[in-house]
N, CA, C and O atoms as CSV, one atom per row, in Angstrom:
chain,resi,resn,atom,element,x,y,z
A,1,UNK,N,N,269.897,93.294,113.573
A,1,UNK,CA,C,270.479,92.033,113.186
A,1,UNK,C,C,269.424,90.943,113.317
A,1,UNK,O,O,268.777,90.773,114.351
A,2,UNK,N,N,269.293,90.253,112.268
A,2,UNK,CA,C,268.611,89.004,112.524
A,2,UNK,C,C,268.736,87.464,113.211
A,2,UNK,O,O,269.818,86.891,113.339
A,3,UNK,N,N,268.076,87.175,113.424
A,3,UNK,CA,C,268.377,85.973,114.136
A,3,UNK,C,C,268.697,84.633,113.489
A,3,UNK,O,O,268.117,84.019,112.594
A,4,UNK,N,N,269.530,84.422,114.031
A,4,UNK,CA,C,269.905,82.940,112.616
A,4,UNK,C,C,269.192,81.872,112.639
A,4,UNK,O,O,269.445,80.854,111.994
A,5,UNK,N,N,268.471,81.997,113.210
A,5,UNK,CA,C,266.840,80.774,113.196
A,5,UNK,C,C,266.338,81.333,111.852
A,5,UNK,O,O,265.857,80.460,111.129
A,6,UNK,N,N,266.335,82.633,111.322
A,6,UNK,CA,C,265.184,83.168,110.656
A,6,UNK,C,C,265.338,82.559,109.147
A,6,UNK,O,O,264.422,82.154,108.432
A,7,UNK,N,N,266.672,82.597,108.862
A,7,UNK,CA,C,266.921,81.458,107.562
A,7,UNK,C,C,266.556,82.602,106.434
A,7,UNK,O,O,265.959,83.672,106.550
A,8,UNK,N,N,267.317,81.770,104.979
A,8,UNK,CA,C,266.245,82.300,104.207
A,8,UNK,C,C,265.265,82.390,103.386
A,8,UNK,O,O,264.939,83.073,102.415
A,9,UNK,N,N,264.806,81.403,104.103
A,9,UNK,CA,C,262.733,81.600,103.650
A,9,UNK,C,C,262.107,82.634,104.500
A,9,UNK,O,O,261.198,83.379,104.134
A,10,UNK,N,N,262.497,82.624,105.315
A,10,UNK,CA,C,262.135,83.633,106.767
A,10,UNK,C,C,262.404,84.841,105.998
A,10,UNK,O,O,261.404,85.502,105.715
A,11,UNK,N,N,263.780,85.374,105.508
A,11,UNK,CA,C,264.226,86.333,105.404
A,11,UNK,C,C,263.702,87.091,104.273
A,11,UNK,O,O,263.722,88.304,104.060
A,12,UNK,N,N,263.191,86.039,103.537
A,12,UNK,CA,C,262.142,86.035,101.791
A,12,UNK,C,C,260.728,86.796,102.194
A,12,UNK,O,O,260.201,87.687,101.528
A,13,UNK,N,N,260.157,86.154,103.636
A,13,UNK,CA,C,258.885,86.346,103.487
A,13,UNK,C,C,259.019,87.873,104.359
A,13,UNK,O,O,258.118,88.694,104.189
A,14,UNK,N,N,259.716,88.073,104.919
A,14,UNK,CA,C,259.865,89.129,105.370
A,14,UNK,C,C,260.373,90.339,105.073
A,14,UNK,O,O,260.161,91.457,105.541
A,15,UNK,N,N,261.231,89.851,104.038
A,15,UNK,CA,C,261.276,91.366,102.798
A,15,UNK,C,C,259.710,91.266,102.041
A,15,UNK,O,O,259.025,92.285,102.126
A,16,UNK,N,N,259.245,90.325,101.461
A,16,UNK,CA,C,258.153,90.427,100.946
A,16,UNK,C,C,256.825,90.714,101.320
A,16,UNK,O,O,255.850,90.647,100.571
A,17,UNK,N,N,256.826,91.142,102.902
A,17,UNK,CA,C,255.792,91.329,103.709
A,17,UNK,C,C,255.820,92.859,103.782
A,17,UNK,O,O,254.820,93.575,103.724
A,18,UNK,N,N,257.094,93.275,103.917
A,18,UNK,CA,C,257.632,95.042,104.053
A,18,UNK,C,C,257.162,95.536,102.534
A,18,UNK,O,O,256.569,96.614,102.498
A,19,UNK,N,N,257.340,94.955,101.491
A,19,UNK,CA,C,257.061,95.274,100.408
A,19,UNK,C,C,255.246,94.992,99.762
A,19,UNK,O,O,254.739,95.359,98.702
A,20,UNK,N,N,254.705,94.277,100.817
A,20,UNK,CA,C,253.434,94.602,100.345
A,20,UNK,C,C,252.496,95.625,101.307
A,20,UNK,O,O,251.398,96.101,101.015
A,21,UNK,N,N,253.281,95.813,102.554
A,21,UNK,CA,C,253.040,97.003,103.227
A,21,UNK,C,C,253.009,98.416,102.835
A,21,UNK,O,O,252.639,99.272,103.639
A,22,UNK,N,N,253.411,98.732,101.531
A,22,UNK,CA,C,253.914,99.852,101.255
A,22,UNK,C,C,252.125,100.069,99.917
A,22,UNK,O,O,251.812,99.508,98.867
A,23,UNK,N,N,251.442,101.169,100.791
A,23,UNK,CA,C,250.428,101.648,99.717
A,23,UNK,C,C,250.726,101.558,98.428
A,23,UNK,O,O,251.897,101.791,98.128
A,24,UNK,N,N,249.681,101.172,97.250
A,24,UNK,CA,C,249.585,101.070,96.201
A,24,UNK,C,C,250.014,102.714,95.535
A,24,UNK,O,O,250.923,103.063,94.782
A,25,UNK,N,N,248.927,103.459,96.190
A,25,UNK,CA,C,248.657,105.103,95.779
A,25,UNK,C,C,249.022,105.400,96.936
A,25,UNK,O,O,248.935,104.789,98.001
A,26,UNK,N,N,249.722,107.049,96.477
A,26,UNK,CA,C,250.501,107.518,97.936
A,26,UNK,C,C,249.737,109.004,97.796
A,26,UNK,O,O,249.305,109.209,96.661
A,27,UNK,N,N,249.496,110.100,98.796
A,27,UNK,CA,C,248.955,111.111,99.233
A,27,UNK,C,C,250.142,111.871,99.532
A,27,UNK,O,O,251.230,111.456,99.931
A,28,UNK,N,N,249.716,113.216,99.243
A,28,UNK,CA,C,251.028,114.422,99.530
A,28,UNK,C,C,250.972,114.932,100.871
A,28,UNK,O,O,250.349,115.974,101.074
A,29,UNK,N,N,251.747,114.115,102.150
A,29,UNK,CA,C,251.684,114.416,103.543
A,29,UNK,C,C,252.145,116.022,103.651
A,29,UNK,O,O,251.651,116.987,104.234
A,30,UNK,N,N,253.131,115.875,102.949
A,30,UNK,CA,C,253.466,117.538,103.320
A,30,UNK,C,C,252.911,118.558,102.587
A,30,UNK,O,O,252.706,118.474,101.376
A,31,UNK,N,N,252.587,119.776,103.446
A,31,UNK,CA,C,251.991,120.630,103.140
A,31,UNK,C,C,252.416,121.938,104.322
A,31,UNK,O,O,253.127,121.937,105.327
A,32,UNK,N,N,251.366,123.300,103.439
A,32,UNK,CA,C,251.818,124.803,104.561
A,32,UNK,C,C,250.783,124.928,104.856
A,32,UNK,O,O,250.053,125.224,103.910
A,33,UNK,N,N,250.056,124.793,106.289
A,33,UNK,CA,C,249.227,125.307,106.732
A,33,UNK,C,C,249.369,126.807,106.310
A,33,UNK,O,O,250.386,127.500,106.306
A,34,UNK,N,N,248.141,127.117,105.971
A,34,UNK,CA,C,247.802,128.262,105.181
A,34,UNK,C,C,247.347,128.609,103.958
A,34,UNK,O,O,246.454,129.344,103.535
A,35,UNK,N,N,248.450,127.672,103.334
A,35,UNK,CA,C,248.292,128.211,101.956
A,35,UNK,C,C,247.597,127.262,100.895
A,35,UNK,O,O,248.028,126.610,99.944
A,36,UNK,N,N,246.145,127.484,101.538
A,36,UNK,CA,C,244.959,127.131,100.520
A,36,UNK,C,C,245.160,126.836,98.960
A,36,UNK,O,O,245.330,125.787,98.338
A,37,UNK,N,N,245.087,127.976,98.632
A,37,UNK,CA,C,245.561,128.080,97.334
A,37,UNK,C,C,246.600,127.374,96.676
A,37,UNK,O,O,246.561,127.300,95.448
A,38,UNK,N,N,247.648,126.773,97.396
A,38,UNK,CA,C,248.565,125.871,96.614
A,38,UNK,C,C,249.799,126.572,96.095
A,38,UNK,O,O,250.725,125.947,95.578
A,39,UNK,N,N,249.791,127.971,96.254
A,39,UNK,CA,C,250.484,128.592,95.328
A,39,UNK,C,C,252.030,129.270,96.139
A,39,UNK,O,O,252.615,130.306,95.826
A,40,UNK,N,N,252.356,128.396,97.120
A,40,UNK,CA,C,253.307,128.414,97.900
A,40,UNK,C,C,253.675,129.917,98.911
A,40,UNK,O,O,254.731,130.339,99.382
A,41,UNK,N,N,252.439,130.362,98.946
A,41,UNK,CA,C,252.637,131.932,99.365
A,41,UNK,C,C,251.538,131.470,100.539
A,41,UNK,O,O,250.906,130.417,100.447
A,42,UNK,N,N,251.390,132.460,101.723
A,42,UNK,CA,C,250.565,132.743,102.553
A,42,UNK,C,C,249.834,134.275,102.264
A,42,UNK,O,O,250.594,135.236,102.385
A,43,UNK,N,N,248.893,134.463,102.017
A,43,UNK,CA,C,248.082,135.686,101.299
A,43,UNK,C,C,246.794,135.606,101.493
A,43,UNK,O,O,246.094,134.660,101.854
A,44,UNK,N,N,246.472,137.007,101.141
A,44,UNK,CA,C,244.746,137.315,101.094
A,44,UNK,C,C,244.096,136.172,99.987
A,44,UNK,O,O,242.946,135.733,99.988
A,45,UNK,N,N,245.214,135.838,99.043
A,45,UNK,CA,C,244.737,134.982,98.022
A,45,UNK,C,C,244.056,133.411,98.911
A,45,UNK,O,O,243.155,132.719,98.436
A,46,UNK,N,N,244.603,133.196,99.959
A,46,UNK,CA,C,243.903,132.335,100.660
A,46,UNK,C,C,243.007,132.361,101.289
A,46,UNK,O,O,242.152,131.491,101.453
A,47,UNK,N,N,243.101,133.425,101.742
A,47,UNK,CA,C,241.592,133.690,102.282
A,47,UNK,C,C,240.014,133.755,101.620
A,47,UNK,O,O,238.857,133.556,101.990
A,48,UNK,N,N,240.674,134.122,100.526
A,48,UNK,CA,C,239.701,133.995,99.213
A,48,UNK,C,C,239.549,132.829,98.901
A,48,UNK,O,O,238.439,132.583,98.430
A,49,UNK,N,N,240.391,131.821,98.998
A,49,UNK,CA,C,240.108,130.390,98.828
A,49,UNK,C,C,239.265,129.609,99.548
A,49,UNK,O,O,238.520,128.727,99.120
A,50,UNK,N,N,239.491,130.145,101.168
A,50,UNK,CA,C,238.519,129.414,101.846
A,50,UNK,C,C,237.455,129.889,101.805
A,50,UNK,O,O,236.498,129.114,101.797
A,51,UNK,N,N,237.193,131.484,101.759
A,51,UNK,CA,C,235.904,132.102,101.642
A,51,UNK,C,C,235.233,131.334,100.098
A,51,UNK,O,O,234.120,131.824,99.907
A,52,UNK,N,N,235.407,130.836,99.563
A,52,UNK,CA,C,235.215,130.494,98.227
A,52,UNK,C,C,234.728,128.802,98.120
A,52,UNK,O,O,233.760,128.333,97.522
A,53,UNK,N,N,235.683,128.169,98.855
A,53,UNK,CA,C,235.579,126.796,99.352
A,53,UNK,C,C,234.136,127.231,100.001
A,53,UNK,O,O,233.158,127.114,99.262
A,54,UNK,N,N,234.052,127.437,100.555
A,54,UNK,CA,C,232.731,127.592,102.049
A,54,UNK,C,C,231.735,127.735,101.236
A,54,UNK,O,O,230.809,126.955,101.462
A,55,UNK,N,N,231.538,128.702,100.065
A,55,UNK,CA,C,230.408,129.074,99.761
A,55,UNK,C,C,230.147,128.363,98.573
A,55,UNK,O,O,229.184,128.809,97.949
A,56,UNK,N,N,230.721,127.382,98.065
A,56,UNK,CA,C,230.490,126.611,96.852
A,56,UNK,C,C,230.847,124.956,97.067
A,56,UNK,O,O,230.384,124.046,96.379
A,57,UNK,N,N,231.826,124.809,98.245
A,57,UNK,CA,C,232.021,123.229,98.454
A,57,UNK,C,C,233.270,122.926,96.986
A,57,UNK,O,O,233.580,121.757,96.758
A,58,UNK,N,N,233.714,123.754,96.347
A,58,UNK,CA,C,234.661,123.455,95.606
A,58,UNK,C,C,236.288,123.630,96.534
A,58,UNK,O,O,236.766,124.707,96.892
A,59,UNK,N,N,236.841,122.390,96.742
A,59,UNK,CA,C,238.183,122.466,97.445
A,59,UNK,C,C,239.307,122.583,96.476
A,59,UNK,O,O,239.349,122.303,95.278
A,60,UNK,N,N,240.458,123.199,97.507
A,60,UNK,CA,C,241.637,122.932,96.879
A,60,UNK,C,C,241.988,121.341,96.979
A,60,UNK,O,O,241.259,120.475,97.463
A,61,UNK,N,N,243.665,121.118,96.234
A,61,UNK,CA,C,244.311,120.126,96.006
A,61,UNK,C,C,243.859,119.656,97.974
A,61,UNK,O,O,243.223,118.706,98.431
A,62,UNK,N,N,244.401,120.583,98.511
A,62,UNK,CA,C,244.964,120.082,99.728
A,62,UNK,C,C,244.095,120.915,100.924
A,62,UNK,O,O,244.257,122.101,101.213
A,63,UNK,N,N,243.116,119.964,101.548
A,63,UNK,CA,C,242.132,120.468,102.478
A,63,UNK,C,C,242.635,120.663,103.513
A,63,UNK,O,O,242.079,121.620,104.051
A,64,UNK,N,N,243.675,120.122,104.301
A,64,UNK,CA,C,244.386,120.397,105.260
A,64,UNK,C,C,244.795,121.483,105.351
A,64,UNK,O,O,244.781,121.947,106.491
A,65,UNK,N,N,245.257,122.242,104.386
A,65,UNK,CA,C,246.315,123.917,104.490
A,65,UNK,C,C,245.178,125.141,104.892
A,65,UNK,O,O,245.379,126.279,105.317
A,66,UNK,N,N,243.475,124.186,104.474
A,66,UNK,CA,C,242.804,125.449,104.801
A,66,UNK,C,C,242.862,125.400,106.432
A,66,UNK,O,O,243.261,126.357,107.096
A,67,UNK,N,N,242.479,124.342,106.915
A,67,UNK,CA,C,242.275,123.871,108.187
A,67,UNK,C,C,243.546,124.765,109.451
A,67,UNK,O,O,244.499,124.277,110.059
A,68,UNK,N,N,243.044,126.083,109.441
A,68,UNK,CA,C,244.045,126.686,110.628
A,68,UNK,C,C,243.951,126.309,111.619
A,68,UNK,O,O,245.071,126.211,112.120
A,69,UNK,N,N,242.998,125.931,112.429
A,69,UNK,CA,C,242.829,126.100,113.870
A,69,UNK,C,C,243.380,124.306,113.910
A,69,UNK,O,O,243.851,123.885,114.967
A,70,UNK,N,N,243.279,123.497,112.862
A,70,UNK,CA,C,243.400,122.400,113.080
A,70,UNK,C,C,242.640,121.505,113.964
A,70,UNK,O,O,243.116,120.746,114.808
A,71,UNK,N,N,241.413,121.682,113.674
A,71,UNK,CA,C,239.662,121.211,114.388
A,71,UNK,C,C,239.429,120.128,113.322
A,71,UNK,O,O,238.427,119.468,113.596
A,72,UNK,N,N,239.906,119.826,112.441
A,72,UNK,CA,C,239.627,118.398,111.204
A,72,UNK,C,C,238.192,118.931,110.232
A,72,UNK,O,O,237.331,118.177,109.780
A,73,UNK,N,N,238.249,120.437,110.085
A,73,UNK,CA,C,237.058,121.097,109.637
A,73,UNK,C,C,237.260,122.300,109.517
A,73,UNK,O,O,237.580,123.044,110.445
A,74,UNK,N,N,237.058,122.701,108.096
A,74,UNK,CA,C,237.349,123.990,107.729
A,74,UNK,C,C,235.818,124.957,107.903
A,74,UNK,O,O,234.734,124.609,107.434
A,75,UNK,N,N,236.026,125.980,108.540
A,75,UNK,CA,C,234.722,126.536,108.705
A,75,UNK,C,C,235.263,128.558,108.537
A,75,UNK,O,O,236.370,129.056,108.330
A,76,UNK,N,N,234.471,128.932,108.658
A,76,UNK,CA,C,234.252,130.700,108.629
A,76,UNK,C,C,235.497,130.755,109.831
A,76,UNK,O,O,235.669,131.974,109.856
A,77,UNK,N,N,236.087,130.414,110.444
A,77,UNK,CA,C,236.882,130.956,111.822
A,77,UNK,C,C,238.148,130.875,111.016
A,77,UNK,O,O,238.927,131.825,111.096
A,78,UNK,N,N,238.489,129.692,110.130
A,78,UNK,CA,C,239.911,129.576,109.672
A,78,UNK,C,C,240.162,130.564,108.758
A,78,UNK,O,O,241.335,130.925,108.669
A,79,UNK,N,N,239.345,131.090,108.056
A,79,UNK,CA,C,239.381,132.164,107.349
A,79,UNK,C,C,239.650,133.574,107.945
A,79,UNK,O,O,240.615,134.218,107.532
A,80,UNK,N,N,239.002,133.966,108.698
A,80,UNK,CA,C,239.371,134.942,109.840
A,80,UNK,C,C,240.460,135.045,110.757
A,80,UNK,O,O,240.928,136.107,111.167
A,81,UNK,N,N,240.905,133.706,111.111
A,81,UNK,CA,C,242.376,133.397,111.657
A,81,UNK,C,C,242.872,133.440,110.661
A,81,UNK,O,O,244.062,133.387,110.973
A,82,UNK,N,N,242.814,133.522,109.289
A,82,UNK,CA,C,244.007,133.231,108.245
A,82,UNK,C,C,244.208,134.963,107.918
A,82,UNK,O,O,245.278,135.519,107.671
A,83,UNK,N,N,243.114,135.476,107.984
A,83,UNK,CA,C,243.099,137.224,107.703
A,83,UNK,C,C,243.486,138.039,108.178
A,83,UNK,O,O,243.772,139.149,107.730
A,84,UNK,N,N,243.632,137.270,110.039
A,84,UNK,CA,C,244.516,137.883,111.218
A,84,UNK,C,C,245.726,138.246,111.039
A,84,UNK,O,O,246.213,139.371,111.153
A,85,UNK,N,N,246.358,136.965,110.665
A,85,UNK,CA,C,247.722,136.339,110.548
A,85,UNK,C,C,248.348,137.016,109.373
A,85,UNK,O,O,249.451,137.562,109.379
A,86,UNK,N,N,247.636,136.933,108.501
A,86,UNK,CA,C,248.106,137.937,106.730
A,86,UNK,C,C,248.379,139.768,107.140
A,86,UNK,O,O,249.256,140.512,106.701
A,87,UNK,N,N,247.296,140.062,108.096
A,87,UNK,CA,C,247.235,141.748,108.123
A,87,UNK,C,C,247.850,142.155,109.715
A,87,UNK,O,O,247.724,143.217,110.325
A,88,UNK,N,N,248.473,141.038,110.074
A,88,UNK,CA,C,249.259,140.822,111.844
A,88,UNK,C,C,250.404,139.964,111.850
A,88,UNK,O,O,250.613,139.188,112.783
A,89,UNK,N,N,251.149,140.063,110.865
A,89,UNK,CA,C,252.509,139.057,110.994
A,89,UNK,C,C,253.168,138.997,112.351
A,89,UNK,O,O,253.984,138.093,112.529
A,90,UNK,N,N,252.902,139.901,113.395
A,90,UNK,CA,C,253.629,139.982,114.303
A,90,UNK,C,C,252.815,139.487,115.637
A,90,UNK,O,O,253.343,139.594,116.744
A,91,UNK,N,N,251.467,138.924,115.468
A,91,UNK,CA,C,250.305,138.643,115.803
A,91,UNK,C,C,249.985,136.960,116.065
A,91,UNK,O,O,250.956,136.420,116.594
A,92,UNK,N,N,249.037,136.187,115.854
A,92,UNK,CA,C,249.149,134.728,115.954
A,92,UNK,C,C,249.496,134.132,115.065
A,92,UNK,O,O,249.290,134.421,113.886
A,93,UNK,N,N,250.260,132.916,115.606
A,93,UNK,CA,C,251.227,132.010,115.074
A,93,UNK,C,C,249.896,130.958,113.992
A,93,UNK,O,O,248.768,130.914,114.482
A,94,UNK,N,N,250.081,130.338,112.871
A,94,UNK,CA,C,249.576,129.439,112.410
A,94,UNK,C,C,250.296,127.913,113.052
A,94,UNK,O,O,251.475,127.762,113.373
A,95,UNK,N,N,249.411,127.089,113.104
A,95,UNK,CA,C,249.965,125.830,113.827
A,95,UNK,C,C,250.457,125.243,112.622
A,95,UNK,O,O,250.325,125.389,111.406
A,96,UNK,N,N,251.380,124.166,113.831
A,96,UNK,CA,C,252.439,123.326,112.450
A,96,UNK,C,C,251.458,122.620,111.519
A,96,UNK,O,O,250.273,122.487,111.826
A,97,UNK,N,N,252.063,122.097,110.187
A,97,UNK,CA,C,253.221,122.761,109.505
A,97,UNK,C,C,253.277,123.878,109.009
A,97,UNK,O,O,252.793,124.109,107.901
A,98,UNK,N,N,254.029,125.006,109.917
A,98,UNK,CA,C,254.253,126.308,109.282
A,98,UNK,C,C,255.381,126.265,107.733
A,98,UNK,O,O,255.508,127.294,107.068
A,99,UNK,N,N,256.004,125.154,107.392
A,99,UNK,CA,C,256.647,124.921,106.368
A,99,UNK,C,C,256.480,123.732,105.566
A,99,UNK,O,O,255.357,123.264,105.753
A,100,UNK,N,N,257.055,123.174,104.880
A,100,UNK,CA,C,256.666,121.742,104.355
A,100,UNK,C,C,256.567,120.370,105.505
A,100,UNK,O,O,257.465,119.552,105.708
A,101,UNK,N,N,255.891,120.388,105.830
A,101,UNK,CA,C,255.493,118.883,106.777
A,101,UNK,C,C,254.450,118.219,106.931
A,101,UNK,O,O,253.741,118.474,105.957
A,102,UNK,N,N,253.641,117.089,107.991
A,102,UNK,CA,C,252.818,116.582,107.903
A,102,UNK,C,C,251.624,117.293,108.685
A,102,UNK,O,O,251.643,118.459,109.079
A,103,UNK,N,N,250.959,116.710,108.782
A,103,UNK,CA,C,249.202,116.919,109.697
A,103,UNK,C,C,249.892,116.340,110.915
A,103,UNK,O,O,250.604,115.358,110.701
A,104,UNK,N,N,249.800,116.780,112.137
A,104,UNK,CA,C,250.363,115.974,113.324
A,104,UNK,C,C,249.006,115.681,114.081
A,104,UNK,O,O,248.954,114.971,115.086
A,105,UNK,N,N,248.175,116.149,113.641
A,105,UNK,CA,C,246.891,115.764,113.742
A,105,UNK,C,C,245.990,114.670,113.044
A,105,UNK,O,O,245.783,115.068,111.897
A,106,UNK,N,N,245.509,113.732,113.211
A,106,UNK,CA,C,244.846,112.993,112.314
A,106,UNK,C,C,243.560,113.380,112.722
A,106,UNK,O,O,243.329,113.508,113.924
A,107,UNK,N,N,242.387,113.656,111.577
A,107,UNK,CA,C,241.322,113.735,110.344
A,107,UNK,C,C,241.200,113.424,109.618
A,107,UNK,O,O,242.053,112.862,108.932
A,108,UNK,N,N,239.102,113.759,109.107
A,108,UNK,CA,C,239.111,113.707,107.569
A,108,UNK,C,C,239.921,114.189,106.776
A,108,UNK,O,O,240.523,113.442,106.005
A,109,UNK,N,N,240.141,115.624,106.771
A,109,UNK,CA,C,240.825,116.224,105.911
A,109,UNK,C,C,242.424,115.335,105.233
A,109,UNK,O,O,243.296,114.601,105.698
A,110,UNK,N,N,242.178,115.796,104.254
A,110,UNK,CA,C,243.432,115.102,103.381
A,110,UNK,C,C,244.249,115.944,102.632
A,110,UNK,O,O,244.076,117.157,102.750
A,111,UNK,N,N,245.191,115.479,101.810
A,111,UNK,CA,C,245.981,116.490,100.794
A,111,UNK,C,C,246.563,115.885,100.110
A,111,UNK,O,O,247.733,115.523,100.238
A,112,UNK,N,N,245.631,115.619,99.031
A,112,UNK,CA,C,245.745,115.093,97.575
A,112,UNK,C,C,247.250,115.277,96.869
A,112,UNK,O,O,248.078,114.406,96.604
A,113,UNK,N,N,247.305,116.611,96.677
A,113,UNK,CA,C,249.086,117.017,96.097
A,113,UNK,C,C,248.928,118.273,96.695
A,113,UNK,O,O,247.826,118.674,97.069
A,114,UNK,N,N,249.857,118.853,96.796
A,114,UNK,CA,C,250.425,120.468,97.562
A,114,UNK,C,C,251.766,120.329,96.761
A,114,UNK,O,O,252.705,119.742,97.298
A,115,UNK,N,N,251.896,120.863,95.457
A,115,UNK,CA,C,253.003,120.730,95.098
A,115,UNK,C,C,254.263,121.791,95.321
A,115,UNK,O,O,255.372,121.314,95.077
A,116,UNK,N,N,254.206,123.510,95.861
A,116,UNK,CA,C,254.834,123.673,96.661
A,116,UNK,C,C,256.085,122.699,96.905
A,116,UNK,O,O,257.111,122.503,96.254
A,117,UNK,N,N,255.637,122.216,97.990
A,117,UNK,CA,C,256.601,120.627,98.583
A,117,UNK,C,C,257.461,120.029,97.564
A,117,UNK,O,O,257.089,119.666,96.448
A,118,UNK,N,N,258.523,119.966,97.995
A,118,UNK,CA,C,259.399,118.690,97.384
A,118,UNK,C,C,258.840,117.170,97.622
A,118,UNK,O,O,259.466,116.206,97.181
């Protein structure tokens, strides 16, 4: 509830302050750790993605999903943890988001679109 001092010029500049708060361009927060590839599956096909990323510097949409260990840096280990996890389902857990959600981590890494996601 607002305060009745705030009036409405108050009440003007303050919807209009919330509304220039809001980014121009917006980024696709949610994403599956894992799934490199974009292609809404967790697979060898990802692993191939990062092995592929690594050796050419060509990324997916969404750099975050390679990022397993969640270190803000995709390197040779996330790939190997991702190969674990594919041929050991019953084996180590991938860190959140194991489904559509955010980075609870902040980094470089970003994620352009992951369309997957709603």
């Amino acid at each position: 509830m607002l305060p009745r001092t705030l009036g409405t010029l108050g009440l003007a500049v303050l919807m209009a302050s919330a509304l220039l708060a809001i980014p121009a361009t917006t980024r696709a927060d949610d994403f599956q750790r894992g799934d490199f590839s974009g292609d809404g599956a967790i697979d060898v096909g990802d692993v191939i993605a990062i092995l592929s990323y690594l050796s050419s510097g060509d990324g997916g949409e969404c750099d975050d999903a390679g990022d397993l260990d969640d270190s803000g840096t995709i390197n040779i280990g996330d790939a190997v943890y991702l190969l674990h996890v594919v041929f050991h389902p019953d084996g180590p857990l991938i860190l959140a988001p194991t489904s559509c959600g955010a980075d609870p981590t902040p980094d470089a890494l970003d994620c352009a679109t992951y369309t997957p996601c709603p």
